[in-house]
C-alpha positions in Angstrom: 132.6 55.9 -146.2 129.6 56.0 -148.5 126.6 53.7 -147.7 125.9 51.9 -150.2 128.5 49.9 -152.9 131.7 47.9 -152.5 133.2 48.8 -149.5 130.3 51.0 -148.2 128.3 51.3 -144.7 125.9 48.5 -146.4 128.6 45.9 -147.3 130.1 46.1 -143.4 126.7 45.6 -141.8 125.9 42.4 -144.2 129.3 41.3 -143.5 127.8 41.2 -139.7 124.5 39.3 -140.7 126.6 37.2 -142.2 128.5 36.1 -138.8 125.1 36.5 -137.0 123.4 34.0 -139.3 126.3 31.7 -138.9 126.5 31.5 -135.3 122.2 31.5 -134.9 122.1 28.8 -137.5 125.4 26.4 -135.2 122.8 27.5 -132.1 119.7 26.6 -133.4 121.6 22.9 -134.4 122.4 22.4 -130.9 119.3 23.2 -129.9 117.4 21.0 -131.6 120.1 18.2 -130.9 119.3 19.1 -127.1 115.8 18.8 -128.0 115.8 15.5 -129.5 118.1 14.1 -126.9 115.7 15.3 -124.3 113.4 12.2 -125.4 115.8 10.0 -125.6 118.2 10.7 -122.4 117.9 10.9 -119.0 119.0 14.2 -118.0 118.6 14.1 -114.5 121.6 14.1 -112.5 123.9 15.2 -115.3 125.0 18.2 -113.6 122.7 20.3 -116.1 121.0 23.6 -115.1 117.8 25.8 -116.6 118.0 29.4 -115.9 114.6 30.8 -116.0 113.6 34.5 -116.0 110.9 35.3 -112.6 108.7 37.5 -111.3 108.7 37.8 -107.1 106.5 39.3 -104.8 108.5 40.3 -101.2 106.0 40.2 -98.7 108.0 41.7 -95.9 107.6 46.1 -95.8 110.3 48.0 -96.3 110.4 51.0 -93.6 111.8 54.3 -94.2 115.6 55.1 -93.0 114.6 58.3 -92.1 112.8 60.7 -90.0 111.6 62.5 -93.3 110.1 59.2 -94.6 107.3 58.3 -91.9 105.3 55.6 -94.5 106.0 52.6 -95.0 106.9 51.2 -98.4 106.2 48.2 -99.8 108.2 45.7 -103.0 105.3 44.8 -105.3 107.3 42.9 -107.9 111.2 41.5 -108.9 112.5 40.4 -111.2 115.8 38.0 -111.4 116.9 34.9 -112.8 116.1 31.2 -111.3 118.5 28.5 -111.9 117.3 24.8 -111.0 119.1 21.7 -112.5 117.6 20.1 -115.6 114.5 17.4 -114.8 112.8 15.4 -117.6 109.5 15.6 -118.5 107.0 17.9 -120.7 108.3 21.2 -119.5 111.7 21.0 -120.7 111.0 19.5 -123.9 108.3 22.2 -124.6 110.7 25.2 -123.4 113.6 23.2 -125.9 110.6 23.4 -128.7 109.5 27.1 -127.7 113.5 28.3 -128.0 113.9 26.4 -131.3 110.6 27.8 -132.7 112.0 31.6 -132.0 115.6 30.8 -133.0 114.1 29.7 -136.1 112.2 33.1 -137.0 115.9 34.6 -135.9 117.5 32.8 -138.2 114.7 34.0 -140.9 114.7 37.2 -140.0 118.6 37.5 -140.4 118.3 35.6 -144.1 115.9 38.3 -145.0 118.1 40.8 -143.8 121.1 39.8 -145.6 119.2 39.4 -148.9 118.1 43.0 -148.2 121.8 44.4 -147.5 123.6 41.8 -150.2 121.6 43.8 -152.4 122.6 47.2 -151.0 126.2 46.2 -150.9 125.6 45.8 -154.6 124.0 49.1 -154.9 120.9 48.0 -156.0 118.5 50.4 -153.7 115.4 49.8 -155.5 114.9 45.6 -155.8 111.1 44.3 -155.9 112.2 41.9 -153.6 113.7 44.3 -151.2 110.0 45.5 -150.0 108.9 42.1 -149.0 111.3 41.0 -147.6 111.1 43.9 -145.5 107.6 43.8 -144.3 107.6 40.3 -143.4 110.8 41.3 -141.1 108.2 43.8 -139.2 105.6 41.3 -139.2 108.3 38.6 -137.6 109.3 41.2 -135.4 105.8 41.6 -134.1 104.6 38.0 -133.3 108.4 37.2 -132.2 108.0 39.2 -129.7 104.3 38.3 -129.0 105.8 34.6 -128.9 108.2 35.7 -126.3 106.5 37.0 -123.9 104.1 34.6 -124.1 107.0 32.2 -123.7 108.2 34.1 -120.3 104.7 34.1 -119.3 104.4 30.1 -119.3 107.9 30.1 -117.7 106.9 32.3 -114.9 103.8 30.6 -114.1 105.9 27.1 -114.3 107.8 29.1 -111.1 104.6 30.3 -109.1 103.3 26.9 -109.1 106.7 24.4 -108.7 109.1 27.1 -106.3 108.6 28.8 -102.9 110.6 30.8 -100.7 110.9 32.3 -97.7 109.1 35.8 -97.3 108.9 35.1 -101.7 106.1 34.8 -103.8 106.7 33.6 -107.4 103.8 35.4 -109.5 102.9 34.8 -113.2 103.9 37.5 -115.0 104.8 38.6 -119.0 107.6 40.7 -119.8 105.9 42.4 -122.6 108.2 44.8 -124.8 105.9 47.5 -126.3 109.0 49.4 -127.9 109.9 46.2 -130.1 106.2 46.3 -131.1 106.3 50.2 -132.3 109.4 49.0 -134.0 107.7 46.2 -136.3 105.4 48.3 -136.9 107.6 51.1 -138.3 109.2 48.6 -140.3 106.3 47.6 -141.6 105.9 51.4 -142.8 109.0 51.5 -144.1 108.6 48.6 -146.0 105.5 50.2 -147.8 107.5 53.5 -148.5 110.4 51.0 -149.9 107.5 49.5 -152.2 106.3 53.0 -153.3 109.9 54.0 -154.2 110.3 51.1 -155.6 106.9 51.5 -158.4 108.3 55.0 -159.2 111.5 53.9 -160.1 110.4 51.6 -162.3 107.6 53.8 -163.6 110.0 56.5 -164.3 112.2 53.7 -165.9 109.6 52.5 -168.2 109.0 56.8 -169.2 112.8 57.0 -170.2 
């Protein structure tokens, strides 16, 4: 299969940003319904759950099973899932508004995408267009994930402060991702080798 054209590599993988825009764009309406209903409704007592990711410190050591292991270990940190049912007040609202705020640049991120591929289904490889809409995908890329693990970070220390259990600690903690940093980044590269590429075709199509 070639990769770029009418029936090409590029044409399948737009087809997919096309179903992924489709079903982000339905979730992000929901979401926002849930938020606005979230100041209106009382959601207590509706059989409604948060799942929240945590970080949890065991206090109790861990001793060796051996004779061969003679020190005694210890768990500094887990990580898991809480689930808690739904309470009103500012923290749910402001997680609701958090969630929408990043589906949002998820649902930007995939219209910039499927500009970029609707284009390489086409065959056009070298569009002006192509190179921004390719760097601001790294720079969403970057502060998306800066926004979410800011994002886990206020969930987490919602959990240190509100939950305890036995022999648990609930610790505020982020869950940075420094591999989907380097990757904005390189996309940001290879936007500015798409724009160079991009000059030289049309220099060399001014020459001819």
């Amino acid at each position: 299969m070639k990769a770029l054209g009418e029936r090409s590599i590029a044409s399948v993988i737009r087809l997919v940003l096309d179903a992924a825009w489709w079903l982000v764009a339905v979730s992000l309406t929901l979401l926002a319904g849930m938020l606005v209903f979230s100041f209106c409704v009382n959601l207590e007592g509706n059989h409604l759950t948060m799942t929240l990711p945590v970080a949890l410190e065991w206090n109790a050591p861990v001793h060796g099973s051996s004779a061969s292991i003679q020190t005694d270990a210890r768990i500094e940190k887990l990580r898991g899932n809480l689930q808690f049912p739904v309470r009103n007040g500012a923290f749910f609202s402001a997680s609701m508004a958090l969630i929408v705020l990043l589906a949002g640049f998820l649902l930007w991120v995939l219209t910039q995408l499927r500009h970029i591929f609707r284009s390489l289904s086409r065959g056009l490889l070298f569009v002006p267009e192509n190179a921004r809409r390719i760097r601001w995908v790294g720079f969403t890329v970057i502060f998306g994930e800066l926004a979410r693990a800011t994002l886990v970070y206020f969930w987490s220390y919602y959990t240190s402060l509100h939950f305890t259990a036995n022999g648990l600690r609930f610790v505020a903690s982020t869950d940075f991702n420094g591999i989907t940093m380097v990757s904005g980044f390189a996309i940001l590269v290879i936007a500015e080798v798409f724009r160079e590429g991009t000059r030289l075709h049309e220099d060399q199509s001014l020459t001819i």
